[in-house]
N, C-alpha and C positions, 0 to 999 in steps of 0.2 A: 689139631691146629698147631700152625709153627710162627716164629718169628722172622718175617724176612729184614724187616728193617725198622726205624726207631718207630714206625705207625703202620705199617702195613704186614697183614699177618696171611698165613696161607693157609685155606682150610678143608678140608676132604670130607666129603659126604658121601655115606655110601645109603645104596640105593637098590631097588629090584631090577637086575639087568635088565629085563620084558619091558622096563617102565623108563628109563633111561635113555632115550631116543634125543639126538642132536645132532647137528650138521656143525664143523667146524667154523667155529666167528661166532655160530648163535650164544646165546646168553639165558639167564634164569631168573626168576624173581624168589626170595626169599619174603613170607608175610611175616612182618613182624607188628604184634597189635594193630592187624587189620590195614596195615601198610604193606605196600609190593617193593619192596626194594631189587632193581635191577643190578645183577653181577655179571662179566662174561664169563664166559665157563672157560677154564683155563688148560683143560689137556682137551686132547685128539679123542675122537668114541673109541672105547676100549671094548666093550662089549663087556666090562665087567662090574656095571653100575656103579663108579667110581667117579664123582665130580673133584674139580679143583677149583677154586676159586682165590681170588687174590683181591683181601680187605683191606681197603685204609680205614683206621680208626680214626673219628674224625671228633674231638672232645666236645664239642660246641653243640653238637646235633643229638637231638632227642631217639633219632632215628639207631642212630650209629649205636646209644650207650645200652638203650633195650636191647637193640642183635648184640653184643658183646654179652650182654648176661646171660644169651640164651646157649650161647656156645661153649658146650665140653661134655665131655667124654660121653657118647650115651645119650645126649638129646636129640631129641624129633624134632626134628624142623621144616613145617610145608611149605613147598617148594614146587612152583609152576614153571614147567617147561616143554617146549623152549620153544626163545621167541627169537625175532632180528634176520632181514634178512641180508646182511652184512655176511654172505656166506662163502667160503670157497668150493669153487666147482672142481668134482674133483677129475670130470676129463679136461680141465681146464689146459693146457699145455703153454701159456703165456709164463713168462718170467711173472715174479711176485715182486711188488713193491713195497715193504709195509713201513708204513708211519705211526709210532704210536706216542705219547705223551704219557708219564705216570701207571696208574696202572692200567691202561688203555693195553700195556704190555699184556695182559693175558689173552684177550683176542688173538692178538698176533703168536702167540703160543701156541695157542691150540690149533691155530692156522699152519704152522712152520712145523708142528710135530705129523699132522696129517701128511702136509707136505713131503717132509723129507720120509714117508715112509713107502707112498703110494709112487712117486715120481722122484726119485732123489735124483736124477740127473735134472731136474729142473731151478733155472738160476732165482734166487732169492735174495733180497738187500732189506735190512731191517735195520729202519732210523728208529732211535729211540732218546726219549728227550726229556729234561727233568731243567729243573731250575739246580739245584747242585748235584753233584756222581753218587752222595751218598743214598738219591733218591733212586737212582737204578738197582734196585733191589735186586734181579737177578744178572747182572751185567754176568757174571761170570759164564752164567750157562749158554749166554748172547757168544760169548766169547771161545766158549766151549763147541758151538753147533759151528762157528768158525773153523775153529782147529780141523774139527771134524769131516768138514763138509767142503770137498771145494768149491762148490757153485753157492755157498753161502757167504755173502758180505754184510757185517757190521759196523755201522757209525754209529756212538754214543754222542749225544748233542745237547748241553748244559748252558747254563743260561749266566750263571755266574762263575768272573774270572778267576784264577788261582789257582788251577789243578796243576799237582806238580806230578809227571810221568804221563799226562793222561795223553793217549793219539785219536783225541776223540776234536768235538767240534766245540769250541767255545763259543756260540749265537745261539739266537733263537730261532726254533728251528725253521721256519719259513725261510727265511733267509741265508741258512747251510744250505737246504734243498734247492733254493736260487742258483746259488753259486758253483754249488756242486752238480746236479742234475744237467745232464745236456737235451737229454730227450724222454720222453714217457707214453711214447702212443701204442708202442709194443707188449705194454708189461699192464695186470692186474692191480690196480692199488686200491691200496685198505688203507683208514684213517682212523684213528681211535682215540679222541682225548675230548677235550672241551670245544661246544660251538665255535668259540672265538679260534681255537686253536686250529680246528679243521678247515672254517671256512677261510683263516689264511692261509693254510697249506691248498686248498682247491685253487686259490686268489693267484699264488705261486706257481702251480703246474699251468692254470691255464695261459700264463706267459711263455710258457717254452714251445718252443715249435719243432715240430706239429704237436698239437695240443691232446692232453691225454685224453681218453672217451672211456675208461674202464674205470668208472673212481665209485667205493663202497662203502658207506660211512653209517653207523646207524643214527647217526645226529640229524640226518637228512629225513628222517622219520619222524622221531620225538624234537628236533627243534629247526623246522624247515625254513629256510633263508625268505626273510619279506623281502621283494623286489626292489632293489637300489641301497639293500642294507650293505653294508661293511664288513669288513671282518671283525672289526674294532668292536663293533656291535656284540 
């Protein structure tokens, strides 16, 4: 386990490759005292029974402080997988859209890592969005697959003013994607953060014209929109 930032910690499970089976976007549940806690699995299938996952420590929750104790060096920890099917296809040939919020960023990872391995001539654009920069815990690597990649673009999207250097978006992110997006019917998009957060980014795209039709969310699963609700909601 590593430290990526003042609550969010990164942590590697290894595993029997034979048993390790997952599609890129899916996710895993960790039991802790008979609780499923749902993570997304955060690298590409490796074939070498290797997870990553990307924790917020969250102090308030009973949940969070049991899996924190059970974590180091050497422990078993069972682990059901995988589920969501928030997946990337991987003869997909569509540009990729990703939107993530927090650490909704490991989806998008493991999604962008398959990506650029199977199709790298395939264009990719990854919003990513925090309330401040120091919440993009891996901005750099976002920055890095940039450098790297020409068919890959980065926006970082913060919610509070004051960043001094920063070429990223000062709003919330619905509202960068308003202003910036012109079109989205051509491209795959993934959505990964909080109910409120996703269903106003869906709220968002379905104003642009022509309105998107590919949108992947696993929120749409575990927290399905009642009819006439809001985003607010």
């Amino acid at each position: 386990m590593e430290t990526l930032s003042a609550d969010v910690y990164r942590l590697f499970l290894r595993g029997d490759p034979q048993q390790i089976l997952f599609a890129p976007g899916q996710y895993l549940t960790l039991v802790v005292q008979g609780n499923h806690l749902p993570f997304s699995i955060a690298n590409a299938p490796n074939g070498e029974g290797i997870l990553e996952l990307h924790i917020q420590y969250v102090a308030e929750s009973d949940n969070a402080r049991a899996l924190f104790e059970q974590l180091h060096v050497g422990a078993e920890i069972e682990v059901s997988l995988a589920g969501g099917e928030s997946v990337l296809e991987l003869d997909d040939p569509r540009p990729l859209l990703l939107i993530a919020a927090g650490t909704g960023f490991a989806q998008m990872k493991s999604i962008i890592e398959a990506s650029l391995a199977l199709h790298p001539e395939r264009p990719i654009h990854l919003w990513w969005a925090a309330r401040a920069r120091s919440e993009l815990y891996m901005e750099l690597q976002a920055r890095h697959w940039a450098e790297q990649h020409e068919q890959f673009s980065f926006t970082p999207v913060v919610e509070l003013p004051g960043e001094e250097d920063f070429d990223g978006v000062v709003e919330r992110i619905d509202n960068a994607l308003h202003d910036r997006v012109q079109r989205a019917d051509e491209a795959s998009i993934f959505i990964a953060g909080s109910p409120g957060m996703v269903y106003a980014v869906v709220d968002t795209l379905a104003r642009i014209e022509p309105m998107a039709k590919r949108i992947f969310s696993d929120v749409f699963s575990y927290a399905p929109r009642v009819q006439g609700q809001d985003a607010a909601s």
